[in-house]
C-alpha positions as CSV (number, residue, x, y, z in Angstrom):
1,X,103.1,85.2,74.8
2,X,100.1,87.5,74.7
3,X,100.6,88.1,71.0
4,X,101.0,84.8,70.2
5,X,97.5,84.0,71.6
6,X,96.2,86.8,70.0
7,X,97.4,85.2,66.8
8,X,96.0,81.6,68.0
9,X,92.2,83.8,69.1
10,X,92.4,85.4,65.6
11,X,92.6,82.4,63.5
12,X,89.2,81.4,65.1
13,X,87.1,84.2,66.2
14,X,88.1,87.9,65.0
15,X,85.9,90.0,67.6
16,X,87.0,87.5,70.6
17,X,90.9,88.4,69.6
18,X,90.0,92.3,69.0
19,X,88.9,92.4,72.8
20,X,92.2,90.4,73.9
21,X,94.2,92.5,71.6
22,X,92.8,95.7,73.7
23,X,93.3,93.4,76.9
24,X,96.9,93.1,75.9
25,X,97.2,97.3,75.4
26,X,95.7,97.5,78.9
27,X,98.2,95.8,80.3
28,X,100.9,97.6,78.4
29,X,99.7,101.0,80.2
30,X,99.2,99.1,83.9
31,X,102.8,98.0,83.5
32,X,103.7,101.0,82.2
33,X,102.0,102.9,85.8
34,X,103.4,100.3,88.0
35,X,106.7,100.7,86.1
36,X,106.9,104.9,87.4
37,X,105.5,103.6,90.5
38,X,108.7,101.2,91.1
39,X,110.8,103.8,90.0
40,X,109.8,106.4,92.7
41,X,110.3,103.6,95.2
42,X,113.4,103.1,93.5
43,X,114.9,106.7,94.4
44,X,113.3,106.3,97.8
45,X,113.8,102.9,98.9
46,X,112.5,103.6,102.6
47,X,109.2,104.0,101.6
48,X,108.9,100.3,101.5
49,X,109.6,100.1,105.2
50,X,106.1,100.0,106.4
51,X,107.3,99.7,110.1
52,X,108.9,102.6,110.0
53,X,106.4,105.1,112.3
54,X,108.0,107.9,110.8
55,X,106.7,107.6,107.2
56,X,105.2,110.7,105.9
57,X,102.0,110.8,104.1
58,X,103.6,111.2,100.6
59,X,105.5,107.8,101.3
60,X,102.5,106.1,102.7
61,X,100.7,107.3,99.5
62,X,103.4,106.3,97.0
63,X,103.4,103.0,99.1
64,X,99.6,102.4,98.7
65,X,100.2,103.6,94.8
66,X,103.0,101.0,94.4
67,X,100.7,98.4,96.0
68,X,97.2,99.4,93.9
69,X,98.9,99.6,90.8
70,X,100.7,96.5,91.7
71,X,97.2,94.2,92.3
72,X,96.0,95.9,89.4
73,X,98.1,94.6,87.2
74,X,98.5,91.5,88.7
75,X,94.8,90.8,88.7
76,X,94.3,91.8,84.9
77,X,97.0,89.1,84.0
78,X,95.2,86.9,85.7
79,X,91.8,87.6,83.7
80,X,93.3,87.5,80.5
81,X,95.1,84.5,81.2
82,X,91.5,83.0,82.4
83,X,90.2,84.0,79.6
84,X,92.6,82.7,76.8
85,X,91.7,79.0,79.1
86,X,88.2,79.4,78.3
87,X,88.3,80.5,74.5
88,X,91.2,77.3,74.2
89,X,88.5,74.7,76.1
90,X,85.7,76.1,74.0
91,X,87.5,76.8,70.7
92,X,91.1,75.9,69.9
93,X,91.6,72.7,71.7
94,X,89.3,70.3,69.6
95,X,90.3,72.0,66.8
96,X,94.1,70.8,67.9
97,X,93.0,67.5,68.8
98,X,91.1,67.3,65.6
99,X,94.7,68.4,63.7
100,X,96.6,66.2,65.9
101,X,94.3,62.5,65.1
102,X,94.8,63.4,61.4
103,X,98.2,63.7,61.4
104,X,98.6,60.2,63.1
105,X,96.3,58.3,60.2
């Protein structure tokens, strides 16, 4: 998906796709982190348990890890995806509608 709008960026502005191409290797390495992250939960699935009193504070810290790494992540997906909807409003979609009233004549 990220590639492909990449691709869609480059065709119109090469500096504008350069930064989303070094969004999309950003997000490679936060997935990556949250990745390890799941997989110490994974060998320890009761540090998820945030009832549990007992926790100790290297579960509570993997715990607040998982969850950081987690928004991280989450939130940087959600910037590039806001701002592959502004370079299509401002960019790509008259060219499309442009492409699209040709074709029909």
């Amino acid at each position: 998906y990220y590639t492909q709008a990449h691709a869609l960026m480059n065709l119109e502005d090469k500096e504008q796709s350069g930064l989303f191409l070094l969004s999309i290797s950003k997000l490679h390495q936060l997935g990556l982190k949250l990745v390890t992250n799941m997989e110490e939960v994974k060998q320890n699935p009761s540090i998820i348990k945030s009832k549990d009193k007992q926790q100790s504070k290297w579960s509570k810290e993997l715990r607040k890890k998982l969850l950081e790494s987690s928004n991280v992540c989450l939130h940087h997906e959600m910037d590039m995806n806001k701002l592959f909807r502004e370079f299509y409003e401002t960019h790509l979609k008259n060219i499309l509608e442009d492409s699209a009233k040709k074709s029909e004549i």
